[in-house]
C-alpha positions as CSV (number, residue, x, y, z in Angstrom):
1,X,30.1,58.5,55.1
2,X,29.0,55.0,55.4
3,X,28.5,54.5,58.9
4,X,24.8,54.2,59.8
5,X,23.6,57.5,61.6
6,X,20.7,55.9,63.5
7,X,20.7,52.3,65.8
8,X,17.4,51.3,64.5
9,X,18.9,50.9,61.2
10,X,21.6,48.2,62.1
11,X,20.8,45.1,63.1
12,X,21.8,44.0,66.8
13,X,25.1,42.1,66.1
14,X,26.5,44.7,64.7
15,X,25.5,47.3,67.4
16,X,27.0,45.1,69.8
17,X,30.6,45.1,67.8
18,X,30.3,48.7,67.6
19,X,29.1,49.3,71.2
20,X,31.6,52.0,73.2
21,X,31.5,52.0,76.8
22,X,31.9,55.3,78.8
23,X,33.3,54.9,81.7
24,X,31.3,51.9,84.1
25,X,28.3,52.8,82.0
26,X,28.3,49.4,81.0
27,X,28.6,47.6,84.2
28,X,25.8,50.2,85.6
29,X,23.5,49.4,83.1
30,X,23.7,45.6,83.2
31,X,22.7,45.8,86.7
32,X,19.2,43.9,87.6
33,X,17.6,46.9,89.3
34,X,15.1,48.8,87.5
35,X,16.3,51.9,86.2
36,X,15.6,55.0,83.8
37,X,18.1,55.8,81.1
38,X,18.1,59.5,80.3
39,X,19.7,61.0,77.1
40,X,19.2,63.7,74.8
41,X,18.7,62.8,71.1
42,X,21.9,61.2,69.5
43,X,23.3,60.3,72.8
44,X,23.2,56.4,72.0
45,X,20.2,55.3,74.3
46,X,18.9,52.9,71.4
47,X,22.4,51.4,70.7
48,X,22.8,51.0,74.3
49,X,19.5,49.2,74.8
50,X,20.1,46.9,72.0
51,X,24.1,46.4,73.5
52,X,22.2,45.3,76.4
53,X,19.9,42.8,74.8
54,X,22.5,41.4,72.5
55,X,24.8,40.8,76.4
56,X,21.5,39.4,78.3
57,X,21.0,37.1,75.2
58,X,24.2,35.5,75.8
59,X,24.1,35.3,79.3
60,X,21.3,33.3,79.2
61,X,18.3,35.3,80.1
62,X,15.8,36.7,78.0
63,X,15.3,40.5,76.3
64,X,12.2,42.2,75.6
65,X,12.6,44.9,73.3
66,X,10.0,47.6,72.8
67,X,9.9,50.5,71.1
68,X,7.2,52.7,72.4
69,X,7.2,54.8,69.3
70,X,5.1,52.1,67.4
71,X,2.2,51.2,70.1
72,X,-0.8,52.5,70.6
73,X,-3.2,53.9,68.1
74,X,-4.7,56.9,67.2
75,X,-7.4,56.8,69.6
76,X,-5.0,56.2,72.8
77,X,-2.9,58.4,71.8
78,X,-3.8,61.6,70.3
79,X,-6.4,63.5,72.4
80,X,-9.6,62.8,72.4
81,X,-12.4,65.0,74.2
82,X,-14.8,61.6,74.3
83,X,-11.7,59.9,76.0
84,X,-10.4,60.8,79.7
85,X,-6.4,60.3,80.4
86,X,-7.1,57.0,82.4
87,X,-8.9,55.6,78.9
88,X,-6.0,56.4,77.2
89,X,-3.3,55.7,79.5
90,X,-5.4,52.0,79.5
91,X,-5.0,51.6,76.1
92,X,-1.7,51.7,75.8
93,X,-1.0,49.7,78.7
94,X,-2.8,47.0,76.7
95,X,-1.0,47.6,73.4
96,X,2.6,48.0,75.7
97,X,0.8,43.9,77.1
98,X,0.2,42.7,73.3
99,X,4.0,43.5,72.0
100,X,5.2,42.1,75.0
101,X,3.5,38.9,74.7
102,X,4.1,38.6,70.5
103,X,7.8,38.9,71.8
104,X,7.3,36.1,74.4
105,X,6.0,33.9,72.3
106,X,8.6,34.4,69.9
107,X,10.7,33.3,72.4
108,X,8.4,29.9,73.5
109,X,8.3,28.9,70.1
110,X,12.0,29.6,69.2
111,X,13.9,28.9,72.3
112,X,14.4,26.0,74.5
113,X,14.3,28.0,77.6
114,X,12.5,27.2,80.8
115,X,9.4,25.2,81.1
116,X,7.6,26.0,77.7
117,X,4.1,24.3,78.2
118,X,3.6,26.5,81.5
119,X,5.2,29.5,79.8
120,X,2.5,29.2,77.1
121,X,-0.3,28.7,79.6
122,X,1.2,31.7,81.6
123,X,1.0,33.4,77.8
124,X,-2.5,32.7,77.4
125,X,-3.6,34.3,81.2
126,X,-1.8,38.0,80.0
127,X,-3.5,37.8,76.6
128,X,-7.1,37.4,78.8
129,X,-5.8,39.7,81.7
130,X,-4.5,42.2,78.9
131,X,-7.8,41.9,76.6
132,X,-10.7,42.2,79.3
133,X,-13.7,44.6,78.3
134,X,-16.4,46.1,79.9
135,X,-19.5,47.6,78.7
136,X,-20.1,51.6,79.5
137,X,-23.1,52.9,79.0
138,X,-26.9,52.5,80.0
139,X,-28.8,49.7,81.2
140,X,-32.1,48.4,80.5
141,X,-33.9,45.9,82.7
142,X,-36.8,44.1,82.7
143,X,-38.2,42.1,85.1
144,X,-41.6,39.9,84.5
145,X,-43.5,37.8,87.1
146,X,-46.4,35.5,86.7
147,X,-48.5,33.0,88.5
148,X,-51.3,31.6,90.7
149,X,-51.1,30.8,94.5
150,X,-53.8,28.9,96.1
151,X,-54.0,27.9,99.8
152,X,-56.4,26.0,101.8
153,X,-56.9,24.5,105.5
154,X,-59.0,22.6,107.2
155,X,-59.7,21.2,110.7
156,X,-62.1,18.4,111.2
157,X,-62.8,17.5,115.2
158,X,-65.2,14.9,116.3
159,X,-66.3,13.9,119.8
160,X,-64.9,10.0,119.2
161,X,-61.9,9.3,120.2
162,X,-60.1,9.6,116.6
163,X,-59.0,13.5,116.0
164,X,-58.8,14.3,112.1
165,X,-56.4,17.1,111.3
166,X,-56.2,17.9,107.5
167,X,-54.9,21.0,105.6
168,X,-53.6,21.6,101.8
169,X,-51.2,24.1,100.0
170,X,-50.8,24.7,96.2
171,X,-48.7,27.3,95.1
172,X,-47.1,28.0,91.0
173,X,-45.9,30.9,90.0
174,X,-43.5,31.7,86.8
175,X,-41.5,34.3,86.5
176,X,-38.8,36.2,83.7
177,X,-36.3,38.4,83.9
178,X,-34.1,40.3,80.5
179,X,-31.5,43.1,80.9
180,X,-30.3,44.7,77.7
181,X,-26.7,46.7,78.0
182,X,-25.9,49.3,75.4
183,X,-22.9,51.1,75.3
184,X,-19.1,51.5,74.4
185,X,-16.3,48.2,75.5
186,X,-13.9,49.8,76.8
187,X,-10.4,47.7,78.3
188,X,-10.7,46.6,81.7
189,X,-7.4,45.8,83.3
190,X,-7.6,44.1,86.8
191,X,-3.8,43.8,88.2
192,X,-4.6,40.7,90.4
193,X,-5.2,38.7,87.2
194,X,-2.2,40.3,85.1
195,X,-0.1,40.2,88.3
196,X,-0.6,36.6,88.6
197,X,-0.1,36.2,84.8
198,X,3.6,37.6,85.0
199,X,4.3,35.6,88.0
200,X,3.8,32.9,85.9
201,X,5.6,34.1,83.2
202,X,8.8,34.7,85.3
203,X,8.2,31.7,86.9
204,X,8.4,29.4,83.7
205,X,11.3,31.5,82.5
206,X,13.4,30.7,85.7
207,X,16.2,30.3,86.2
208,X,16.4,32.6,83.1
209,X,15.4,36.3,83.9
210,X,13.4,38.9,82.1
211,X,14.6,42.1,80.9
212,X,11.9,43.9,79.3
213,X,13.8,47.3,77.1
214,X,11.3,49.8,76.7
215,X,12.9,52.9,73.9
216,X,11.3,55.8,73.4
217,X,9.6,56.5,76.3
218,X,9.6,60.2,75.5
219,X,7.3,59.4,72.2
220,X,4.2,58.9,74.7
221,X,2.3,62.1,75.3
222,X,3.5,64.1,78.5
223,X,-0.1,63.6,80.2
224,X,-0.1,60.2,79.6
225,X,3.4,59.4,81.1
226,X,2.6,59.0,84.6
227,X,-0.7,57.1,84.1
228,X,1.2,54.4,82.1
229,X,4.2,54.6,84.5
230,X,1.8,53.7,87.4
231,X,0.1,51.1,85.5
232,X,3.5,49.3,84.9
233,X,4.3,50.0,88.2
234,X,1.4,48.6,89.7
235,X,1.6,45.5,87.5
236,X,5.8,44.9,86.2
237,X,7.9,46.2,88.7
238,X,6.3,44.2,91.1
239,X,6.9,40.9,89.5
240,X,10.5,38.9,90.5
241,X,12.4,37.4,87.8
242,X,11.5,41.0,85.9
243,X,14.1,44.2,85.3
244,X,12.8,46.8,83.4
245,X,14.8,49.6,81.9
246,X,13.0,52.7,80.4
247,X,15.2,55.1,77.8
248,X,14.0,58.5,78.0
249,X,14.7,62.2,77.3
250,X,15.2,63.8,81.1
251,X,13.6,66.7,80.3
252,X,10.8,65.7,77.9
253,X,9.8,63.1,80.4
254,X,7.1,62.8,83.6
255,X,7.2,60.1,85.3
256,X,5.0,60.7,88.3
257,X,2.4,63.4,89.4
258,X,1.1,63.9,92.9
259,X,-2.4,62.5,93.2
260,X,-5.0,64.3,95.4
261,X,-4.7,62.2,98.3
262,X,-1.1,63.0,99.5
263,X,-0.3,60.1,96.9
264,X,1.5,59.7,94.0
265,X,0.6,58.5,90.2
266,X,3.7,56.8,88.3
267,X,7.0,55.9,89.1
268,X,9.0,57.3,91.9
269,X,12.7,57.4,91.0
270,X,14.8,55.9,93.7
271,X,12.0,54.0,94.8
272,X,10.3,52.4,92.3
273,X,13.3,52.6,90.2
274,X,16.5,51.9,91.8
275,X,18.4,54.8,90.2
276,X,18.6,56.7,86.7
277,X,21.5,57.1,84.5
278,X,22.1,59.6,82.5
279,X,24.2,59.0,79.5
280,X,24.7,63.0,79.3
281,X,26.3,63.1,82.3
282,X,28.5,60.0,80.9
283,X,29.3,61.8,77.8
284,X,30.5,65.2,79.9
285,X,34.2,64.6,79.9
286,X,34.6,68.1,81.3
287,X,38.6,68.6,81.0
288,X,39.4,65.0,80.4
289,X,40.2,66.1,76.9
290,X,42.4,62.8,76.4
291,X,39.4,61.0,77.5
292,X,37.1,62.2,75.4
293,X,39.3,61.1,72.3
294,X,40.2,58.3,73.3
295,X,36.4,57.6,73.2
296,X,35.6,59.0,69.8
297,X,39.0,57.4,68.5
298,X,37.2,54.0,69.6
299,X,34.1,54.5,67.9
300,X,34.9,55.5,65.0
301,X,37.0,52.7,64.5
302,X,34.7,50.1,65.6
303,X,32.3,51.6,62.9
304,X,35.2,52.0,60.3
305,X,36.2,48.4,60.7
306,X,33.1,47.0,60.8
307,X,32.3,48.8,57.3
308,X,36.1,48.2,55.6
309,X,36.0,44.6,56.9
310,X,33.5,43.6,54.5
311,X,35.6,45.7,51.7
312,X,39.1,45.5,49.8
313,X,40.6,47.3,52.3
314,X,42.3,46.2,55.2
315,X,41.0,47.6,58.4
316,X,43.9,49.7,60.2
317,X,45.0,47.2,63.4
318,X,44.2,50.3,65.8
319,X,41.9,53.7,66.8
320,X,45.6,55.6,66.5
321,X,46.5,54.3,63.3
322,X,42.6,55.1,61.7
323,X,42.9,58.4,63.3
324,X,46.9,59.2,61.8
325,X,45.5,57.8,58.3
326,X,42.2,59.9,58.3
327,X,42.7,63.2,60.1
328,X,45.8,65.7,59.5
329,X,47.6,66.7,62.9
330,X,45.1,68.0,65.5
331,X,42.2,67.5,63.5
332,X,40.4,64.8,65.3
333,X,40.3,66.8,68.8
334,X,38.7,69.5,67.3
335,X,35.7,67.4,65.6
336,X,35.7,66.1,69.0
337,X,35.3,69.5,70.8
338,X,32.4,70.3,67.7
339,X,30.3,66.7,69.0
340,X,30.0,68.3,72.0
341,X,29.8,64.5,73.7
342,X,26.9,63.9,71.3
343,X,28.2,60.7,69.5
344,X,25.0,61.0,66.3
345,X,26.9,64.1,65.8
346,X,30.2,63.4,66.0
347,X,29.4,61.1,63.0
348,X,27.1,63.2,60.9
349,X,30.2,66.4,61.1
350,X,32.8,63.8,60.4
351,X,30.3,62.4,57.6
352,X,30.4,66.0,56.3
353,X,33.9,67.0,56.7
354,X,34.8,63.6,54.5
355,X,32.7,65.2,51.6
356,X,34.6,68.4,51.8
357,X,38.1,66.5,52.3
358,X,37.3,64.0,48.9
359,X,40.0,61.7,49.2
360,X,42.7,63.7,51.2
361,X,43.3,63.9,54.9
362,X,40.8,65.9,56.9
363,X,41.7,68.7,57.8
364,X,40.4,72.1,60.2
365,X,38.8,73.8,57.7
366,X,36.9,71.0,57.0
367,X,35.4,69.6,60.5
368,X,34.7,73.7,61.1
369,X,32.7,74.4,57.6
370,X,31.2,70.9,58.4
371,X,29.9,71.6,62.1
372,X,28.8,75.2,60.5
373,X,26.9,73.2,57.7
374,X,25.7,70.5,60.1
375,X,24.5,73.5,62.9
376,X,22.7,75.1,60.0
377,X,20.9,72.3,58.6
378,X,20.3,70.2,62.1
379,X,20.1,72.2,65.3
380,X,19.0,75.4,64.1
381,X,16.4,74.2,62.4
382,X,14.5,72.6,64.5
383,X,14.3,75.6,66.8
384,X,12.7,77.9,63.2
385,X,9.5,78.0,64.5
386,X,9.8,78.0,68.3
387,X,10.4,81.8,68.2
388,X,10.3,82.0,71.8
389,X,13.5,79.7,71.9
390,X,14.7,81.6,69.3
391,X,14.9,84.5,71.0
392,X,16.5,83.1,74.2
393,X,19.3,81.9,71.4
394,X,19.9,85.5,70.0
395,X,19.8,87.0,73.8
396,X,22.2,84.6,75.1
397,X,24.7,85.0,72.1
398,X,24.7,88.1,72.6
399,X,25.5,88.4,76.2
400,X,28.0,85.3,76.5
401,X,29.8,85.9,72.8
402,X,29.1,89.1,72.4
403,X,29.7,90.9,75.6
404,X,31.3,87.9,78.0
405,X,34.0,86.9,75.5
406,X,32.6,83.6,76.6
407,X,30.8,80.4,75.6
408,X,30.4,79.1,79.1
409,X,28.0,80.4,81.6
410,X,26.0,79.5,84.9
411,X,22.4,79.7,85.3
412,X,20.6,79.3,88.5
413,X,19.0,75.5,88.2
414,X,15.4,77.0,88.7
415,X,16.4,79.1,85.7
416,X,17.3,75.7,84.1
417,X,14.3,73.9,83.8
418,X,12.4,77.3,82.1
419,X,10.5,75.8,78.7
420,X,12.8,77.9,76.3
421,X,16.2,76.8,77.7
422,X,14.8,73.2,77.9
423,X,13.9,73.1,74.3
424,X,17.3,74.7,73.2
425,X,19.0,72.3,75.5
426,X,17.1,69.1,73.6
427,X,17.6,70.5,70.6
428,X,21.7,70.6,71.5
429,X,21.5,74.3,71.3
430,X,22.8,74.3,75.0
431,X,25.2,71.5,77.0
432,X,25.6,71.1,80.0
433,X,29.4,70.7,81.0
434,X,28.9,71.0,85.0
435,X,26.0,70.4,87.4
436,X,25.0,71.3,91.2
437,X,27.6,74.5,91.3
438,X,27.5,76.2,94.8
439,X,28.0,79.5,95.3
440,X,30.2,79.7,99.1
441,X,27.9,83.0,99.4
442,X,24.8,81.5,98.8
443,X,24.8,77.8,100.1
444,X,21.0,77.2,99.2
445,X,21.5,78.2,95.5
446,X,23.2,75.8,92.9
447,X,24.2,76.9,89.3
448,X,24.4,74.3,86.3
449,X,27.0,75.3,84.0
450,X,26.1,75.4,80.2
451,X,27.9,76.0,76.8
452,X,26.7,77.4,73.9
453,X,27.3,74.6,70.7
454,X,30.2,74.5,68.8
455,X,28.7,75.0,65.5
456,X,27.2,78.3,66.7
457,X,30.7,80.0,66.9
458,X,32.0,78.4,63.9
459,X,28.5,80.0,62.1
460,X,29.3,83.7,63.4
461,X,31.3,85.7,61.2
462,X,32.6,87.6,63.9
463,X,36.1,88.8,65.3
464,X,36.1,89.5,69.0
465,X,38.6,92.4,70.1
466,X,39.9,90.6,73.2
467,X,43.4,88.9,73.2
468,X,42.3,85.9,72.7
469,X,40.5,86.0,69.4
470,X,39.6,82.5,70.1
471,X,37.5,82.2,66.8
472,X,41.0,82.6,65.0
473,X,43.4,80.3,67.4
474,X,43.9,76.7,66.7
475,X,41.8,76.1,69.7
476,X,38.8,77.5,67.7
477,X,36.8,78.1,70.7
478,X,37.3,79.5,74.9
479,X,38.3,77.1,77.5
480,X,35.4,75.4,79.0
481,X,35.9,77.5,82.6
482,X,33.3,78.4,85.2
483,X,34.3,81.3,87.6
484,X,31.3,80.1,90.0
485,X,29.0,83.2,90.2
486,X,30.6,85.9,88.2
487,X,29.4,84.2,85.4
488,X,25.6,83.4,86.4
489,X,23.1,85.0,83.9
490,X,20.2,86.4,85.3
491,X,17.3,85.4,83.5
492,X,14.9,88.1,84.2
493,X,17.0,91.0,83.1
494,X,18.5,89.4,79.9
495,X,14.6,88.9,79.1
């Protein structure tokens, strides 16, 4: 009940003791292209970020962590009819600029890294680059001119031999000029002058490198994603000596828009960003049952012990011997099955489940009235006043529990990205178990197969009349089985 339900709330050590690798996640993430971590809420993206840093700080180079949640203001970022997307999308370029450089000069002041003196210089050339203003609005000009021009010639010619030429020229004139500007200063960003900043930067940092974390990508408003995205491409990703890693929702995120040109604004991924990793896609252990415990079994121990170690108690020496002295026999592999690969949740049912168990084992009924409770009070709440996703809930209980005998089905992946199934997806509603499933029939069409959470069986008080009565086995819920396209839901006729 102890173990901290959010990253932000731990400091970095300890995230990095904690940390639990799936798969070559690791490895993939301390690579030095620039890349996009996706994840749904809950998924670890914060913890992972911080992992990072904690790893790039003992390697040497130097982390830059930002969380996009607190930049900006409320000018940049809420709308504003006065203030067109670029303005904005300026703004919090700038702000994104300013954290950067107050965590930079952290570093010059703190560290003994690289050449200091030119790293403060370099320091000094993104504040001005970052801070430039312009004046927009009208001009007044006045222009006054006086003075006096006189000119006179003369040509005196005699017969004698001498020849007298004379002629003479006065001019003076005075004149004054004023021009009054009135208007709003509004950030100016030039990107030879901040490009040449960061040079410098990376260049005083060498042979160190520069990892700049931005979290919470997803926190920026959707119409102002691909302005900043192009801004940073335009100025960051550019740079050498610079990796940038973004952490992002995948389907509450916009990274580029086509421009009217032919063009693009933002960030093209696989171009401008090397690849994207999705730490859904990490977490789907599909059938790898064994796998997915043994991850779980490894978290919750690193948390455990981190909390007992500073205790009485004696943390247990391994994950197998926490699990055997917490859980009664096949417990843990169905609080497993109720996380649903989402590790915030995993600890928030088990959190639960210990209040029910007071100080005996955990047991079934426990993990199941705590993923009810935790369904109830979480997931389902967050969809109360979307009643369009709502709705798309009851319709697809209905169908896949009620008539299917199922929790698993297949939409077509142009179904996929409709608003409702996106928001009941985020809000872990919906997982998705299995993408890019062809249909031998259909070549050109590709399913993604979803399952409907946990929590939401364990909340129906209902008996099916099939064999199986899943709800009442052990199992507690159907295998997670796709029968490619007999199981594909089409969306216009369940609307």
């Amino acid at each position: 009940m102890r173990i901290p339900r959010r990253a932000e709330s731990t400091d970095r050590s300890t995230l990095a003791m904690t940390f639990v690798s799936a798969g070559s996640f690791s490895a993939m993430l301390h690579s030095t292209d620039h890349q996009i971590l996706y994840g749904r809420r809950g998924t670890g993206k914060t913890h992972a970020l911080q992992y990072l840093s904690d790893l790039i700080e003992h390697t040497g180079d130097v982390p830059v962590y930002v969380d996009l949640r607190t930049i900006g203001s409320a000018e940049g970022i809420y709308t504003d009819s006065n203030l067109s997307p670029a303005v904005r999308g300026t703004h919090l370029l700038v702000d994104t600029l300013e954290a950067i450089q107050d965590e930079l000069l952290s570093v010059a002041f703190g560290c003994e890294i690289g050449d200091q003196d030119a790293l403060l210089l370099a320091l000094e050339a993104l504040a001005e680059a970052a801070s430039a203003v312009k004046v927009v609005g009208e001009v007044e000009q006045e222009t006054t001119v006086n003075g006096l021009v006189e000119s006179s010639a003369g040509l005196e010619l005699t017969v004698s031999p001498t020849v007298k030429v004379s002629a003479s020229r006065r001019k003076s004139a005075s004149a004054q000029s004023r021009s009054r500007r009135s208007g709003i200063e509004r950030h100016h960003v030039v990107f030879g002058p901040l490009s040449r900043a960061l040079r410098a930067i990376a260049n005083a940092l060498r042979p160190a490198r520069l990892w700049l974390l931005l979290d919470e990508w997803s926190s920026v408003p959707l119409d102002l994603q691909p302005l900043l995205a192009d801004l940073l491409r335009r100025s960051v990703l550019p740079t050498p000596g610079i990796t940038v890693k973004i952490a992002a929702i995948e389907r509450r995120s916009r990274f580029s828009q086509p421009s009217l040109h032919g063009d693009y604004i933002g960030i093209e991924i696989g171009a401008d960003a090397a690849s994207a990793v999705s730490l859904d896609d990490h977490m789907i252990f599909d059938n790898a049952r064994s796998s997915a415990q043994e991850f779980f079994g490894q978290l919750f121990y690193n948390h455990a012990s981190a909390r007992l170690s500073t205790m009485i108690y004696q943390p247990p020496p391994d994950p197998e011997s926490f699990i055997e002295a917490t859980f009664q026999r096949n417990t843990f592999p169905e609080l497993v099955r109720a996380a649903e690969g989402v590790p915030r949740d995993a600890i928030n049912i088990a959190a639960l489940a210990a209040q029910h168990a007071r100080d005996e084992l955990i047991d079934l009924s426990d993990v199941r009235r705590a993923a009810r409770d935790w369904y109830l009070r979480d997931k389902q709440s967050v969809i109360n006043t979307n009643e369009p996703a709502r709705q798309m809930l009851r319709l697809l209980i209905d169908e896949v529990v009620g008539r299917r005998r199922s929790r698993t089905f297949l939409l077509d992946q142009l179904d996929a990205r409709q608003e409702t199934i996106d928001d009941l997806y985020d809000a872990r509603l919906l997982h998705v178990l299995r993408r890019g499933i062809a249909d031998p029939k259909s070549p050109g069409t590709l399913y993604d197969g979803f399952a409907i959470d946990y929590g939401c069986y364990v909340n129906l008080n209902f008996k099916p009349r099939d064999r199986g009565g899943w709800l009442n086995s052990p199992k507690g819920v159907p295998p997670d089985e796709f029968s490619r396209v007999k199981e594909a839901i089409d969306m216009a006729k369940l609307e």
